[in-house]
N, C-alpha and C positions, 0 to 999 in steps of 0.2 A: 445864250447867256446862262450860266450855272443859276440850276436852283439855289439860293443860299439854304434852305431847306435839309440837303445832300450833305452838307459841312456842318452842320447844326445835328444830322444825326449820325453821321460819321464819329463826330465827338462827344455824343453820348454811350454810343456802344462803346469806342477805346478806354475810355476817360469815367466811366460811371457803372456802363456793364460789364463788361471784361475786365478795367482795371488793370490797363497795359503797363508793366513796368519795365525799367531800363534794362534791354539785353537779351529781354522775351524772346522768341519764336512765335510768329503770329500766323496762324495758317484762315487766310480767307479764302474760304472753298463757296464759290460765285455761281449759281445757274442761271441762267440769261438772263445777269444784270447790265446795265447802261455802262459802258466805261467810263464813265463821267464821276459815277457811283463808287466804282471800283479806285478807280485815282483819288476819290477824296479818302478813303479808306487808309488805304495805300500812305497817304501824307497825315491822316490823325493818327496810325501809329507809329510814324515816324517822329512826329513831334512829340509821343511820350517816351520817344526813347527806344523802342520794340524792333524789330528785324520782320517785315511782313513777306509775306511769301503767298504767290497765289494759284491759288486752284479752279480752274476755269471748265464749266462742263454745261450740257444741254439736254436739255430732256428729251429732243426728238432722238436725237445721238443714245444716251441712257437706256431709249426706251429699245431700239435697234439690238442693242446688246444685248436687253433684257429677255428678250422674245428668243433669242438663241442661247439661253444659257445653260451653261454645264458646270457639271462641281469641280473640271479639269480648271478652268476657265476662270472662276471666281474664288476657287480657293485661294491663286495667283494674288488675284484681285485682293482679296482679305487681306493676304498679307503685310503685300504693299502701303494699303490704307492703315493695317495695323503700324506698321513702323512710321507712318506721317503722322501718326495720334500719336506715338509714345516721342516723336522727336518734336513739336510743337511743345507750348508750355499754355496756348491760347489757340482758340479755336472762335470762327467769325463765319455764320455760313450766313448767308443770303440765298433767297429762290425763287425766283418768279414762275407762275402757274397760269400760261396762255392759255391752258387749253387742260383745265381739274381732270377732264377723262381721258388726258392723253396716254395713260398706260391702260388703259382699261381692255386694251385687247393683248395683253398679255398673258399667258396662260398661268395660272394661277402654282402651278409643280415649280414652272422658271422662275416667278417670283421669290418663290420660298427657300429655291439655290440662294438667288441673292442676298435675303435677306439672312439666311443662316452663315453666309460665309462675311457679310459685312455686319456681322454683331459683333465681335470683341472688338471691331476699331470702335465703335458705338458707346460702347459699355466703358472703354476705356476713356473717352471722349467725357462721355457723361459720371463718369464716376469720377476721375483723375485731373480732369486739366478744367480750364475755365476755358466756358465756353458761350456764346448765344446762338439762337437762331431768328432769324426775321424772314416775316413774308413780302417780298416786295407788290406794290402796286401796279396791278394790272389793269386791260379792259374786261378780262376776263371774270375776274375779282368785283371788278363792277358791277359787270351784270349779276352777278351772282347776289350781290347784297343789292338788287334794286337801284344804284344808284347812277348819274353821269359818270363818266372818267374823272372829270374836273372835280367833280364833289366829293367822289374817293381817296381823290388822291389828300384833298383836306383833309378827309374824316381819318386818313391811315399816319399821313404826318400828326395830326393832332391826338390821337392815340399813343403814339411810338413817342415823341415829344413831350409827352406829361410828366409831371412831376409825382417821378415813383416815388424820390425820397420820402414828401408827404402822408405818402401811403402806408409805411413802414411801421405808425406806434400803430395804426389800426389793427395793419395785421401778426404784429407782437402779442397784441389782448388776443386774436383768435385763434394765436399759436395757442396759448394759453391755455386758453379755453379751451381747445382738442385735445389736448395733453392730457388734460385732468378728467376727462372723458371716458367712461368704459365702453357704453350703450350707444349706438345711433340707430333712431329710426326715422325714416322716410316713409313720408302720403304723401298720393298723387294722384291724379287719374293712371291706373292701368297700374300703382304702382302702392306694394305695400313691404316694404325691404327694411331687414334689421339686420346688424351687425355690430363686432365690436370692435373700437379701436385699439384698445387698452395697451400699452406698452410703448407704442409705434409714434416716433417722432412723425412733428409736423413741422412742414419748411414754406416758411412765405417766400413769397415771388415776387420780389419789386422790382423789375424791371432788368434783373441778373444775367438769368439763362434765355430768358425767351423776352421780345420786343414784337408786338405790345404784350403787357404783362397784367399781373392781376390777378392769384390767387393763391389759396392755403392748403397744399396736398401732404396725405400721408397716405398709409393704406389701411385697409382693414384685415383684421389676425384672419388666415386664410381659408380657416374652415369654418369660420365664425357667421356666414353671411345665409341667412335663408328670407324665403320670399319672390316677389315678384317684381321686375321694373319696367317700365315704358318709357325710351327714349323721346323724345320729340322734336329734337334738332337732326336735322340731315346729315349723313357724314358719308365719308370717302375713306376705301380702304384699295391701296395700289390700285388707283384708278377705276373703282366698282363702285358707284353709288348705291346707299342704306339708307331706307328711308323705315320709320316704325320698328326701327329694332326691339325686341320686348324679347329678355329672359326670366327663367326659372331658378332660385337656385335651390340645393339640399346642399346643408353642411358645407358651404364655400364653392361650389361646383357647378358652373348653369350644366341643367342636366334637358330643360327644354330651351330652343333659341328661333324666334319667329320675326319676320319683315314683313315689311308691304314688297314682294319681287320676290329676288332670287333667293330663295331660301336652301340650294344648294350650296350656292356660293358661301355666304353666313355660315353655313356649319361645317363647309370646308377650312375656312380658318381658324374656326378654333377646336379643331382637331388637328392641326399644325403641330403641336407637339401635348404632350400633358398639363403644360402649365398655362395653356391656352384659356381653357374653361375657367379657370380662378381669376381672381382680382387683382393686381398689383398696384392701384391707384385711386384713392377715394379726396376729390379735389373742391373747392368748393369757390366761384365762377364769383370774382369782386369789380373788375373793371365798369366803373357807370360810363365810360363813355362808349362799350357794345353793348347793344342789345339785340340783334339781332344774328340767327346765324346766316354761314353763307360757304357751306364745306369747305373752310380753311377752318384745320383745329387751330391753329398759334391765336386764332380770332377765340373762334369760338368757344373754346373753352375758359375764356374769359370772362363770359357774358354775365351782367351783372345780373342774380336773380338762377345762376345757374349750377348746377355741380355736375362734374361729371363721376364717372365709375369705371374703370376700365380693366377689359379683361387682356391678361399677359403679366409681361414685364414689370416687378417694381422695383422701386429703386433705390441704392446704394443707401441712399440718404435716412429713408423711410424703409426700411425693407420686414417685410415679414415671410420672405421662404420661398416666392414663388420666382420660378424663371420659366423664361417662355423666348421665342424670336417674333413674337407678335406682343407690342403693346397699342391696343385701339380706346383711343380718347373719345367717349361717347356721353353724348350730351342729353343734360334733362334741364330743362329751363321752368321757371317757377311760377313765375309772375304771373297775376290776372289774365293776362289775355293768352298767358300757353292752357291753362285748366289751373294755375294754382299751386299751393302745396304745402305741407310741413316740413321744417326738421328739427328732430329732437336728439340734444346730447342727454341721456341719462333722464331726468324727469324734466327736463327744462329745454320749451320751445326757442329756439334758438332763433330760425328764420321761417314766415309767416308769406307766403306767395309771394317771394322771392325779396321780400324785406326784412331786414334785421330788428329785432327789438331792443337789442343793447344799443343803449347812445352812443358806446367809445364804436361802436362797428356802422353808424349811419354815414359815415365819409361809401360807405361800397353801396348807398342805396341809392337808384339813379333816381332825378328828380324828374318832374315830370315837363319838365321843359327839355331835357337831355334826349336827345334822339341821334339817330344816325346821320340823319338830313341836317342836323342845324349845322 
């Protein structure tokens, strides 16, 4: 029997995220999802009228490829992807993650083929057309956030199912609020980081581009950022787990870059190109129904209590100068039981270990009955 679940979020992606309209091109590019999933897809953009068309791929298969790759090989490959992004007018991916370190043995040079020859379909994707992305529920995913399948899979429909619309005057005041902002500093444990925003639009995220959603990104001016920061959410970069990420910066630039592991690994990426070491994305983590991470960014950089900072790519939307083919969403979580924290726009404490103090922004504080498990 179909989930009714499936058709419930089937029709908020066409119908609320993307905003399918009659005669679209709908490109849903699918990695091991359920065909069940895929066919309710299929039929919500049909009923708004849209042309879906589907792109069906595997990570094992993905990953095969990736391990042999060449710039003969995925230059091909770019291009191809490039003309499925400019001939779409919508974009729908799903991905399901059996197995978070499934690329992880791939050699990090092969990676960076790919990812350098599949950045304009990317850029184009994320600049150009409307688009989402969702992480589908796994067991794998489960275990990662502590939880049963059974209970995940509640905790990821009742996520992705929320009522972003509501969220929207909240995050209008702390567009706002950014906007008119020069200064930001951050405290933390490990973590004492200033920079500024000044100029640089900010774009709230209710439930648009990414499912589940939940935050307020721009970026910071790119030579603006000095200081120090300590991560303390876990993350995953093409399949290489980072744990304790902690940079340096002078003048916009992490000039020192430390982990708990492989610390070759870490500064092989962002010596990826020049625009690695700079910033493209300073975000700030509103969703109260995560709180925990669990190396999926679509999650975790949601996490109520959290911001991330990330070095690479920024974006069209928000842009202050930097390009890079690495953008890594790296997380610092605030609240009581990560160590705490500050943030300050300009002289005025904005959010107090991982709480807001303006009333119009207490819809993003989680309450203390809201956990992962309820």
């Amino acid at each position: 029997m179909l989930d009714p679940r499936y058709t419930q979020l089937a029709d908020q992606v066409v119908n609320y995220s993307v905003r399918v309209q009659p005669g679209e091109h709908v490109n849903l590019r699918m990695q091991d999802i359920p065909d069940a999933m895929v066919v309710e897809l299929i039929r919500a953009v049909r009923r708004a009228g849209g042309i879906p068309h589907v792109d069906i791929s595997h990570a094992t298969v993905s990953k095969e490829l990736a391990m042999g790759a060449t710039d003969e090989q995925y230059e091909l490959v770019g291009r191809y992807r490039l003309q499925r992004a400019e001939d779409m007018q919508v974009h729908i991916c799903f991905y399901a993650d059996y197995n978070t370190f499934e690329s992880a043995g791939v050699p990090g040079e092969r990676m960076q083929i790919v990812s350098r020859h599949l950045k304009a379909a990317s850029d184009l994707t994320c600049n150009r057309r409307k688009w989402t992305v969702l992480a589908w529920p796994t067991p794998g995913m489960a275990q990662a956030a502590g939880m049963s399948t059974e209970d995940f899979e509640d905790f990821y429909f009742r996520c992705c199912l929320a009522d972003y619309a509501a969220m929207r005057e909240g995050m209008q005041h702390l567009k706002q609020m950014m906007e008119q902002t020069d200064r930001v500093h951050i405290t933390g444990p490990g973590t004492d980081l200033s920079f500024s925003i000044k100029g640089i639009a900010a774009i709230p995220c209710c439930g648009d581009c990414n499912v589940p959603d939940g935050e307020v990104y721009t970026a910071p001016v790119k030579d603006s950022i000095n200081g120090t920061i300590t991560y303390n959410a876990p993350s995953i970069y093409h399949g290489i787990p980072f744990d304790g990420v902690r940079f340096r910066f002078e003048n916009g630039k992490i000039v020192e870059a430390h982990c708990n592991g492989n610390e070759a690994a870490l500064n092989k990426i962002l010596d990826t190109d020049d625009g690695a070491r700079y910033i493209g994305e300073f975000a700030l983590g509103l969703n109260p129904h995560i709180l925990q991470p669990m190396r999926d960014i679509l999650f975790d950089e949601k996490i109520a209590g959290s911001f991330h900072l990330t070095p690479g790519q920024a974006y069209e939307e928000a842009p202050n100068g930097n390009n890079s083919a690495v953008h890594w969403d790296l997380v610092c979580i605030q609240r009581p039981e990560y160590g705490g924290g500050e943030i300050w726009f300009d002289d005025t404490l904005i959010r107090k270990d991982g709480r807001f103090l303006d009333p119009k922004l207490s819809i993003f504080n989680p309450s203390e009955k809201v956990n992962n498990e309820e």
